[in-house]
PASEBA-1860 file (N, C-alpha, C; in nm, 3 decimals):
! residues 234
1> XXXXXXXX> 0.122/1.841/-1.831/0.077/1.702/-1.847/0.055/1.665/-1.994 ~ 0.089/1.763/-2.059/0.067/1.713/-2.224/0.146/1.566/-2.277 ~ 0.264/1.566/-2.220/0.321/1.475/-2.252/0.305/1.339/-2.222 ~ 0.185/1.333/-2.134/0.187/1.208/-2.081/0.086/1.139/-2.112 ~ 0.076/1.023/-2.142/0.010/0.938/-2.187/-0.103/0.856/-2.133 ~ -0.205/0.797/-2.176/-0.289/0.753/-2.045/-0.321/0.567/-2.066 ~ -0.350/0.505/-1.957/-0.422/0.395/-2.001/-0.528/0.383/-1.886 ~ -0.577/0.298/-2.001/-0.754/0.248/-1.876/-0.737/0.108/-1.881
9> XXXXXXXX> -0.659/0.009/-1.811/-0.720/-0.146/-1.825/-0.798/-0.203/-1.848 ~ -0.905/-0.137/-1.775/-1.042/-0.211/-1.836/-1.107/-0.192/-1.978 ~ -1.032/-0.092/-2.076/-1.077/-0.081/-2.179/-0.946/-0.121/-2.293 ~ -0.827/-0.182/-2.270/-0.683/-0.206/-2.315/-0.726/-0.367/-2.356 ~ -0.669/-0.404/-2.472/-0.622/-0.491/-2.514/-0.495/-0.533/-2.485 ~ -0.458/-0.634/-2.528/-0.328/-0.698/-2.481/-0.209/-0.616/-2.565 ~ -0.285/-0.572/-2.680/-0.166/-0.477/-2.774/-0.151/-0.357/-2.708 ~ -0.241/-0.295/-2.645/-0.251/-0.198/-2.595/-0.185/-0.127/-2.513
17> XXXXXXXX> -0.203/-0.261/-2.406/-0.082/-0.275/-2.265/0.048/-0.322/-2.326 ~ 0.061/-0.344/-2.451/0.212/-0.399/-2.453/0.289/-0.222/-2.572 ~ 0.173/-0.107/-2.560/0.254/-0.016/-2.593/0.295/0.074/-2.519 ~ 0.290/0.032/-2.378/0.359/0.061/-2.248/0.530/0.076/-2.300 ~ 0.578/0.178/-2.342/0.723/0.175/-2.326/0.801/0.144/-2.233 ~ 0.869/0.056/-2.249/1.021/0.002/-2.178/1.149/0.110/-2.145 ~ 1.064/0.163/-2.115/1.173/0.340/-2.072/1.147/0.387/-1.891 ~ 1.252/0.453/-1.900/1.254/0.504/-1.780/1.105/0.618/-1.777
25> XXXXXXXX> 1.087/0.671/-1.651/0.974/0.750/-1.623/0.882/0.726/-1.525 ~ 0.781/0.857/-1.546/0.697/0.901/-1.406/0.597/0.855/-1.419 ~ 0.473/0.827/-1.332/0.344/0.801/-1.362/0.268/0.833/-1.228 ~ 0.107/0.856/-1.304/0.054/0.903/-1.151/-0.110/0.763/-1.184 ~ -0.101/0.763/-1.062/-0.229/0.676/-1.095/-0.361/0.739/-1.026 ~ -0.489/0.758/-1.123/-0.559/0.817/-1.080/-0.723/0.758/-1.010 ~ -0.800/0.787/-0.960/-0.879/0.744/-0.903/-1.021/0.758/-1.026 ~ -1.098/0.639/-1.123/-1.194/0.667/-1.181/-1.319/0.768/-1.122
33> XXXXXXXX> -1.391/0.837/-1.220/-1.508/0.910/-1.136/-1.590/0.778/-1.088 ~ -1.671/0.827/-0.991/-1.738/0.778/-0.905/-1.682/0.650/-0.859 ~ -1.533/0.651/-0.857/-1.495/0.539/-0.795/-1.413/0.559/-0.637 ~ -1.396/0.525/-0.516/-1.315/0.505/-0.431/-1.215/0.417/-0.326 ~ -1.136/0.468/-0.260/-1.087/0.374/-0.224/-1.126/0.298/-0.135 ~ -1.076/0.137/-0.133/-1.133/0.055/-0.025/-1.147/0.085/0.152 ~ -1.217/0.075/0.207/-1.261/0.125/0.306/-1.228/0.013/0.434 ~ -1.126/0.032/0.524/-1.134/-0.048/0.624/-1.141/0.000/0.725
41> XXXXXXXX> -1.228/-0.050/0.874/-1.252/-0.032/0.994/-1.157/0.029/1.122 ~ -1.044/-0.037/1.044/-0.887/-0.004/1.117/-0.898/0.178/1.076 ~ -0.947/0.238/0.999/-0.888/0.361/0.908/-0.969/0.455/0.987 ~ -0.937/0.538/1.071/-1.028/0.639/1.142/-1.109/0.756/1.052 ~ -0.962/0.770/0.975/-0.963/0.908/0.879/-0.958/0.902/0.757 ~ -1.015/0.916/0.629/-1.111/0.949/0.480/-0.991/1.036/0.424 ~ -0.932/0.956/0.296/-0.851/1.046/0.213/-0.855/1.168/0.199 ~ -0.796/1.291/0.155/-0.801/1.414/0.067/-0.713/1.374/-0.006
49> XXXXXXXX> -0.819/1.400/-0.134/-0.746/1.382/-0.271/-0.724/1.579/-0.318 ~ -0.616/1.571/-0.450/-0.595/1.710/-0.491/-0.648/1.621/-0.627 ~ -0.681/1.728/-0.733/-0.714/1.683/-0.866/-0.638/1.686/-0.953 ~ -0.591/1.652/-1.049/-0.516/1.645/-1.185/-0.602/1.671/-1.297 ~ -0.646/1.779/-1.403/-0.708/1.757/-1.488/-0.633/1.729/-1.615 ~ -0.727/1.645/-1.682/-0.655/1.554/-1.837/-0.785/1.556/-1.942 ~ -0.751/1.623/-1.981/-0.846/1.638/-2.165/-0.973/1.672/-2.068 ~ -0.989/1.827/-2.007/-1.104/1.860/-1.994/-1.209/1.799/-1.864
57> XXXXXXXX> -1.135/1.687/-1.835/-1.205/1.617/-1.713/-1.098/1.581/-1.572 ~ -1.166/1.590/-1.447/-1.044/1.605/-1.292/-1.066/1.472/-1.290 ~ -0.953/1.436/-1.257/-0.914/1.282/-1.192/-0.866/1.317/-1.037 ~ -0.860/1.237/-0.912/-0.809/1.262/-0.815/-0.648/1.169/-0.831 ~ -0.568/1.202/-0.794/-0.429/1.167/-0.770/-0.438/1.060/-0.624 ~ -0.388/0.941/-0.692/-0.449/0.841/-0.538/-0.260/0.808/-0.520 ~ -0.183/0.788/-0.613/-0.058/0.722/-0.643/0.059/0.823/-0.718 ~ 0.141/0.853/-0.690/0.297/0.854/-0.766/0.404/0.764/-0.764
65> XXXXXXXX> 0.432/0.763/-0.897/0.585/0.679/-0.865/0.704/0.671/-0.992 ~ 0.834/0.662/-0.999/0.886/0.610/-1.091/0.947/0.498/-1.114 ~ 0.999/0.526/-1.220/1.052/0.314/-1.290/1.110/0.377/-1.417 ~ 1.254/0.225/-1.414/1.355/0.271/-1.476/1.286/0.209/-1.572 ~ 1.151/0.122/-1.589/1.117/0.032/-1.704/0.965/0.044/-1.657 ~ 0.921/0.133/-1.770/0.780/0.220/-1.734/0.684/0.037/-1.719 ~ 0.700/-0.054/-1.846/0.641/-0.158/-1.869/0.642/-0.223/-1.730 ~ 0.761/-0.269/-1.716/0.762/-0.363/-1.637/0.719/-0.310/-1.472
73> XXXXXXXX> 0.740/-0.230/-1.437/0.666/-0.132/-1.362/0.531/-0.135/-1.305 ~ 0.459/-0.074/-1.409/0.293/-0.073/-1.455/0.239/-0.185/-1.489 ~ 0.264/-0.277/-1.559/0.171/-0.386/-1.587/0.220/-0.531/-1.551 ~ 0.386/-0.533/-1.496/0.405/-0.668/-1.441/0.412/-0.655/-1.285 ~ 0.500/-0.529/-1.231/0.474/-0.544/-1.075/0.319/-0.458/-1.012 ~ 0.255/-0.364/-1.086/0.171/-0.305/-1.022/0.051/-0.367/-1.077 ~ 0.021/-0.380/-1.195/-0.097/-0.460/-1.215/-0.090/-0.618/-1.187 ~ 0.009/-0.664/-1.268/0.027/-0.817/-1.257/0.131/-0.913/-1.132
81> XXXXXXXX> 0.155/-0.819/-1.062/0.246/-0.872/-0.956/0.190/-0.894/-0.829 ~ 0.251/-0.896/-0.691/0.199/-0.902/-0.566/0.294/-0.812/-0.518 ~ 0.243/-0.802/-0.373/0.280/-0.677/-0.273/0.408/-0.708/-0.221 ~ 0.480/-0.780/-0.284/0.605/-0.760/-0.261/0.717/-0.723/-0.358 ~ 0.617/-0.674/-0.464/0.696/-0.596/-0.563/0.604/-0.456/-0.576 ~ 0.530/-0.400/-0.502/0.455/-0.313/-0.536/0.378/-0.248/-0.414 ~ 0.442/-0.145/-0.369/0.359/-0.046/-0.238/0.243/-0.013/-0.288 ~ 0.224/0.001/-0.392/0.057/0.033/-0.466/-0.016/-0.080/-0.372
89> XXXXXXXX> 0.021/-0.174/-0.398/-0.102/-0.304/-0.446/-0.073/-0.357/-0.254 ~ 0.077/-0.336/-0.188/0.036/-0.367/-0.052/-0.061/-0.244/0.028 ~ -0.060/-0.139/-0.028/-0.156/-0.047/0.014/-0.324/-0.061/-0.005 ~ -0.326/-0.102/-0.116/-0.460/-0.136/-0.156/-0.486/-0.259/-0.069 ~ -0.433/-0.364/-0.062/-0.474/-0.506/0.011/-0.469/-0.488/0.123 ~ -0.387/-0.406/0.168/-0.400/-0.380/0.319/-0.526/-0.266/0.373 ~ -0.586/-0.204/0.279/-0.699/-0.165/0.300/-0.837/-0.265/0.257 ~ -0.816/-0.325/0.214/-0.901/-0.430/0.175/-0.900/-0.534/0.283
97> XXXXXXXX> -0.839/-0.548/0.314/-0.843/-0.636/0.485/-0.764/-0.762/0.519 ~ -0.657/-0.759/0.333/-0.615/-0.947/0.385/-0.527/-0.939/0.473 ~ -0.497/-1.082/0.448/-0.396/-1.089/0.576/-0.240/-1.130/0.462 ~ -0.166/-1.031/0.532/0.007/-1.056/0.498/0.051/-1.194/0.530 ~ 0.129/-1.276/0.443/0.185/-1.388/0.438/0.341/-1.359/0.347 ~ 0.409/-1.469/0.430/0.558/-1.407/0.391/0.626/-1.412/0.236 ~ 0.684/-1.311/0.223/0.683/-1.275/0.047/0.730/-1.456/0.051 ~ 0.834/-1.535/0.081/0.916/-1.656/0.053/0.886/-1.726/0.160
105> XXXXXXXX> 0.818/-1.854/0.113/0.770/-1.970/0.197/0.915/-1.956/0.329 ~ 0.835/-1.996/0.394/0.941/-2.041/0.519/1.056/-1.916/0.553 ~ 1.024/-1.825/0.536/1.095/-1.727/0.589/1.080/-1.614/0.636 ~ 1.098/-1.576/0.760/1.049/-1.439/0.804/1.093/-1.364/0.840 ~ 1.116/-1.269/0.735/1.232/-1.164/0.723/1.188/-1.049/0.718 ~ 1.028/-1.029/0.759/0.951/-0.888/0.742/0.904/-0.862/0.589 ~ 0.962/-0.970/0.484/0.864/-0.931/0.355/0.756/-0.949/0.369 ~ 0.643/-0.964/0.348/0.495/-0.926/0.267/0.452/-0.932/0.185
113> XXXXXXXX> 0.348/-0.996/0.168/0.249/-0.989/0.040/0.129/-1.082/0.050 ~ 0.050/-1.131/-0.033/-0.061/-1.139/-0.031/-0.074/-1.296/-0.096 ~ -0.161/-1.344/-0.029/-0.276/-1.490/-0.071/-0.256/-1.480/-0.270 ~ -0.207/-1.564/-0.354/-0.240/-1.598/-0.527/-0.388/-1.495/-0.555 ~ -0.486/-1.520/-0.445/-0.676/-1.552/-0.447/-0.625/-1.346/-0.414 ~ -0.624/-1.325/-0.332/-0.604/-1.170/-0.262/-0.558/-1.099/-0.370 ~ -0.415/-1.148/-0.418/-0.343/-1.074/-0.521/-0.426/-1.046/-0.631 ~ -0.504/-1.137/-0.713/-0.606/-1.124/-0.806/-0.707/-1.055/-0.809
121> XXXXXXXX> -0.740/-1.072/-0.660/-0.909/-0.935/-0.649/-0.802/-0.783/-0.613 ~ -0.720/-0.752/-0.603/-0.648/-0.639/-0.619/-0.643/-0.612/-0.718 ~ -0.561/-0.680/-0.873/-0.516/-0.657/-1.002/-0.692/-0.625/-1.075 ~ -0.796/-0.696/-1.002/-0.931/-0.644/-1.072/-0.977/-0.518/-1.018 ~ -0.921/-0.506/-0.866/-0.982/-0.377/-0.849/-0.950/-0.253/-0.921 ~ -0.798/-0.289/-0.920/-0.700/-0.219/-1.020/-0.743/-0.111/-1.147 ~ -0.822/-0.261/-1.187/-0.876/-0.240/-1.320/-0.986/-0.171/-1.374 ~ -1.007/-0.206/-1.267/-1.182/-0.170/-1.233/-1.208/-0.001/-1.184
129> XXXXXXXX> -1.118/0.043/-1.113/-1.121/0.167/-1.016/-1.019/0.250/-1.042 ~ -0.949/0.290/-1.137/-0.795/0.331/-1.155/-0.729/0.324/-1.326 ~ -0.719/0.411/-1.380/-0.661/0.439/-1.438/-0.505/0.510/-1.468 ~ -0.395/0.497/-1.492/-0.264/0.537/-1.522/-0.240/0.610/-1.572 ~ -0.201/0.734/-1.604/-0.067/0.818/-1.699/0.082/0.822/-1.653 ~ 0.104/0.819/-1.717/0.308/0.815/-1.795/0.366/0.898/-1.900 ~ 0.514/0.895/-1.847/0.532/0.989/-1.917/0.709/0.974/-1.921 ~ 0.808/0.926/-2.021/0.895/0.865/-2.085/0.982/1.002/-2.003
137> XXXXXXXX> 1.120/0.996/-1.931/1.197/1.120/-1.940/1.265/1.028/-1.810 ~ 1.403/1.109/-1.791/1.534/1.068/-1.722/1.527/1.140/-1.571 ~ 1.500/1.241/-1.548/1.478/1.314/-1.468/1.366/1.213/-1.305 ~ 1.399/1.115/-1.303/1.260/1.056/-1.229/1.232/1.096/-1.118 ~ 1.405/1.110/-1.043/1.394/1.119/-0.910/1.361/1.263/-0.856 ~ 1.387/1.345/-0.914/1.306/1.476/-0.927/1.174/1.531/-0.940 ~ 1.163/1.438/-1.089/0.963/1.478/-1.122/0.923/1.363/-1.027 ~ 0.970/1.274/-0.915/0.899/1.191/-0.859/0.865/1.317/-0.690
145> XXXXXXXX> 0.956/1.328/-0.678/0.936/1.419/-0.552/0.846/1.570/-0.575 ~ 0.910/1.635/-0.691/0.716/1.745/-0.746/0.600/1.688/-0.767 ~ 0.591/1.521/-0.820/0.449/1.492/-0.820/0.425/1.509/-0.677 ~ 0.498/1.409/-0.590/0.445/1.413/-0.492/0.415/1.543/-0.379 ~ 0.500/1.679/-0.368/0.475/1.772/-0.339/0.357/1.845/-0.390 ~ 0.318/1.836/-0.493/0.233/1.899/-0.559/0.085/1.847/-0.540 ~ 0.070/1.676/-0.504/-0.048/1.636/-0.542/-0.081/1.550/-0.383 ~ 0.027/1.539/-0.325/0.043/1.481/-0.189/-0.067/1.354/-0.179
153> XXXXXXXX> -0.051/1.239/-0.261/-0.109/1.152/-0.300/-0.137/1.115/-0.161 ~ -0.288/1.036/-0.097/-0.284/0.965/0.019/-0.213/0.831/0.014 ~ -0.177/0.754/-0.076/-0.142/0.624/-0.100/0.037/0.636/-0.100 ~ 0.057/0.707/-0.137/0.281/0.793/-0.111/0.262/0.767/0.042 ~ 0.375/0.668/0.069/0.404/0.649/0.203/0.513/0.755/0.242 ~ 0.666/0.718/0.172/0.774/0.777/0.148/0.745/0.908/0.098 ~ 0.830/0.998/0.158/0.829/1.164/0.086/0.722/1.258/0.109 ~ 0.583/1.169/0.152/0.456/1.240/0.144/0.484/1.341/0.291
161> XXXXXXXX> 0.454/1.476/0.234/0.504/1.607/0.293/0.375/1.604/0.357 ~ 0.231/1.527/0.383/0.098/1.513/0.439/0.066/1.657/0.470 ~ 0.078/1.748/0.373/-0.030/1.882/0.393/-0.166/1.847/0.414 ~ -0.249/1.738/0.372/-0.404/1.724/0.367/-0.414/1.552/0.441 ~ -0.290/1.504/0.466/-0.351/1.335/0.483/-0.240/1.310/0.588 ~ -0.220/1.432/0.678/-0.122/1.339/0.794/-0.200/1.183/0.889 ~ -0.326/1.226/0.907/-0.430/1.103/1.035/-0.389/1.000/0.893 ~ -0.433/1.050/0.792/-0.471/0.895/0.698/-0.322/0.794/0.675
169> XXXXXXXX> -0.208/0.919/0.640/-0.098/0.844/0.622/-0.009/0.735/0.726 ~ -0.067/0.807/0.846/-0.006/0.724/0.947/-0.044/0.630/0.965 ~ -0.181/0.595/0.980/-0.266/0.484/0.963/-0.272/0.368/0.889 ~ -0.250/0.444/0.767/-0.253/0.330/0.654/-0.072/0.279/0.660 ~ 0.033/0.314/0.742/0.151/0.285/0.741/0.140/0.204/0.854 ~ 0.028/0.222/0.978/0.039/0.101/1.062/-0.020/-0.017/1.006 ~ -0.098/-0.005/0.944/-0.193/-0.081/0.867/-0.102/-0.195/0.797 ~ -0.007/-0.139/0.639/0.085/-0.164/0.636/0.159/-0.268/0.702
177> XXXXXXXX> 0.206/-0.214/0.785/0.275/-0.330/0.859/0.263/-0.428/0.963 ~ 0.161/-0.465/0.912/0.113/-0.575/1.000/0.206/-0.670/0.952 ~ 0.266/-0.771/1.033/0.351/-0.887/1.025/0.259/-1.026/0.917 ~ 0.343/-1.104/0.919/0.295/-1.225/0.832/0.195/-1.339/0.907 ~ 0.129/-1.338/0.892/0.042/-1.432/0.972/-0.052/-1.403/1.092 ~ -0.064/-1.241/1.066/-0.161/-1.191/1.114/-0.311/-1.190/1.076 ~ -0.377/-1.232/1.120/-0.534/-1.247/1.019/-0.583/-1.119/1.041 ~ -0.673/-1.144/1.000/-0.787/-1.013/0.943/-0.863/-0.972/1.098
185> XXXXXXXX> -0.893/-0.918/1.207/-0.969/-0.908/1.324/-1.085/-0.801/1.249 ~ -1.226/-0.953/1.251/-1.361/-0.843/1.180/-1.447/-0.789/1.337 ~ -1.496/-0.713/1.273/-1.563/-0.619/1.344/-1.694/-0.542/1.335 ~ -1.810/-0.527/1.377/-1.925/-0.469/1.386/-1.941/-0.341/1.420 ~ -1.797/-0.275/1.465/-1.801/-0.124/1.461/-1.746/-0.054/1.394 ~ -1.803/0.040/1.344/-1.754/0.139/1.217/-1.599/0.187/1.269 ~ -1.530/0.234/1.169/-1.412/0.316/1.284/-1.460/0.482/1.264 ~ -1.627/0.551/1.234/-1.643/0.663/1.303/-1.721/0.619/1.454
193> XXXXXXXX> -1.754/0.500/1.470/-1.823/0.492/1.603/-1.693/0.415/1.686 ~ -1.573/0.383/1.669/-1.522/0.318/1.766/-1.509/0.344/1.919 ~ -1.476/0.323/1.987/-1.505/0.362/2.167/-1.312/0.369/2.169 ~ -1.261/0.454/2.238/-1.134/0.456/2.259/-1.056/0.365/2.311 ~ -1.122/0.259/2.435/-1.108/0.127/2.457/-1.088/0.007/2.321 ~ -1.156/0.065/2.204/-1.178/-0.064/2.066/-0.996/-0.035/2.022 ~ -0.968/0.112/2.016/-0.847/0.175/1.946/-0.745/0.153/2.012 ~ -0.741/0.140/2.143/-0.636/0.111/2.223/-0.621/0.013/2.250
201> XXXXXXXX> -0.711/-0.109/2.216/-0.696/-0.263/2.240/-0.627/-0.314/2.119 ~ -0.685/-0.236/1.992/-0.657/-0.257/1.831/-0.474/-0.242/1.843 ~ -0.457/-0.130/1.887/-0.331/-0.093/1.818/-0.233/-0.170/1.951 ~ -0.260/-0.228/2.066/-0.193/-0.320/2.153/-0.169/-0.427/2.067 ~ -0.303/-0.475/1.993/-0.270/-0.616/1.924/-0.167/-0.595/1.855 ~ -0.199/-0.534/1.772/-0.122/-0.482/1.641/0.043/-0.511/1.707 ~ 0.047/-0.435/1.769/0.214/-0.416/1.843/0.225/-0.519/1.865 ~ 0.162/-0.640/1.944/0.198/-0.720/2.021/0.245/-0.856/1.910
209> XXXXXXXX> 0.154/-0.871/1.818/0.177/-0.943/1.681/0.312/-0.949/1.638 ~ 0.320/-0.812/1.581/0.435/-0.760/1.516/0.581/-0.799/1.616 ~ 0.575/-0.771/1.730/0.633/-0.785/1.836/0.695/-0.951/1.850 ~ 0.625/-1.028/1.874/0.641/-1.194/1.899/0.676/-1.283/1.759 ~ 0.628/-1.191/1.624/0.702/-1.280/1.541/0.852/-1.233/1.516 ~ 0.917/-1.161/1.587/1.083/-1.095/1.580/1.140/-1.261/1.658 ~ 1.300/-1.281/1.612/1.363/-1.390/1.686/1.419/-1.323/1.836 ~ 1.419/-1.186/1.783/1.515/-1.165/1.924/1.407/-1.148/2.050
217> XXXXXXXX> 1.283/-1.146/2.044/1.171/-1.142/2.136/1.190/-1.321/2.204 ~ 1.191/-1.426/2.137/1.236/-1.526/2.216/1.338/-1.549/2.276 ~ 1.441/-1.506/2.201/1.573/-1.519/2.202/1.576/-1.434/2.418 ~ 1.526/-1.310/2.381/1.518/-1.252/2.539/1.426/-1.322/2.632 ~ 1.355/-1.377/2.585/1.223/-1.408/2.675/1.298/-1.542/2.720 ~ 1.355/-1.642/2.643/1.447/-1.768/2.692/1.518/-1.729/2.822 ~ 1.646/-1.604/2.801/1.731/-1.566/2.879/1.672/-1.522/3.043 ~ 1.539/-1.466/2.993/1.496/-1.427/3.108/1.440/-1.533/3.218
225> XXXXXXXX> 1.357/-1.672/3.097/1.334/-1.754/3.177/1.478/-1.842/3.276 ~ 1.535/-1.813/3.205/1.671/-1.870/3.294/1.743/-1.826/3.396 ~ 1.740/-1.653/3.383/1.792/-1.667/3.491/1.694/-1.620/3.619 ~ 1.537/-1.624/3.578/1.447/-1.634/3.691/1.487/-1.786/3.736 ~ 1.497/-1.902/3.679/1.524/-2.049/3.682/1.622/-2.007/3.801 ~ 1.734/-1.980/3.806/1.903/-1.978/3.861/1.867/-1.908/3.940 ~ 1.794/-1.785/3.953/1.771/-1.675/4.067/1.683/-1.759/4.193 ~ 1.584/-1.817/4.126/1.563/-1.921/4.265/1.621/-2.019/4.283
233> XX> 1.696/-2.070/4.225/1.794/-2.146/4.328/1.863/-2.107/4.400 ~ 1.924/-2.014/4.366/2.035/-1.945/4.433/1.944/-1.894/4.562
END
């Protein structure tokens, strides 16, 4: 890890963030001390983090990833962007509880992402809870698959080999994909006290959502009303 470089947002100037090289490369994003990740009701099961140590002090490994343009990467789609340029930031919001709205007005094509207002309290949490290292080299798609073997980030959807975070990864991938115009369903029970009835009603919705905003779910449900229509006449 010598080679790699670090930033803290919350302590970066604008010059700072703009000595983000425009190069290809790896980066891991780490979890501040005494900081964690957002906590939602939907989530049965509590990260395992592995540690990374950097100048003498452990960071936990929350994120891996690469980019052919370290800059644009790190500070326009993961800090300054929305969740439809960035599995970081739909991971984080989707643990945070918003609700998915479609990446492009009027279209629903299964993109995703988040409320202007949502996107913003992400890029602060960002800032606030998380710090970056990078590290300039050609090799990405390689050192992207050893970070992730090595550190088995809970937040790596793709590739994650889940030695320590199989319950969490699955979860946070149903989580994930909740459809566009699904709201937030709040709740007064923890998800260590849920009743198996709360989990099995939860994850019906979930399906059933996801399910009815597809075209071909009307598209069948029409056909069927028709030829129940024709079957009684006949």
């Amino acid at each position: 890890m010598k080679s790699y470089k670090i930033s803290d947002f919350e302590r970066l100037d604008f010059d700072d963030v703009n000595d983000i090289p425009s190069t290809m490369g790896n980066y891991i994003w780490l979890l501040k001390a005494e900081c964690e990740l957002p906590t939602n009701a939907k989530m049965s099961h509590n990260p395992i983090f592995k540690s990374l140590k950097w100048k003498s002090r452990n960071y936990r490994v929350a994120y891996t990833g690469k980019a052919t343009d370290l800059y644009k990467r790190l500070v326009k789609n993961h800090l300054n962007g929305n969740a439809g340029q960035s599995t970081l930031r739909k991971s984080i919001g989707s643990l945070m509880g918003f609700s998915p709205i479609n990446r492009t007005a009027g279209k629903n094509d299964g993109k995703t992402k988040f409320s202007p207002s949502d996107e913003a309290k992400i890029s602060q949490w960002l800032v606030e809870n998380m710090i970056v290292i990078y590290c300039s080299n050609y090799n990405i798609e390689e050192i992207e698959s050893d970070l992730i073997h090595d550190y088995d980030p809970p937040l790596n959807i793709d590739q994650n080999i889940m030695q320590n975070n199989p319950e969490y990864v699955i979860e946070l991938k149903r989580l994930r994909a909740r459809p566009a115009g699904a709201s937030k369903i709040k709740s007064s029970i923890s998800a260590d006290n849920q009743s198996p009835m709360h989990v099995i009603f939860q994850y019906i919705l979930d399906g059933t959502l996801k399910i009815i905003q597809k075209p071909e779910f009307w598209f069948t449900l029409f056909i069927l009303i028709l030829l129940f229509y024709f079957g009684l006449k006949l």
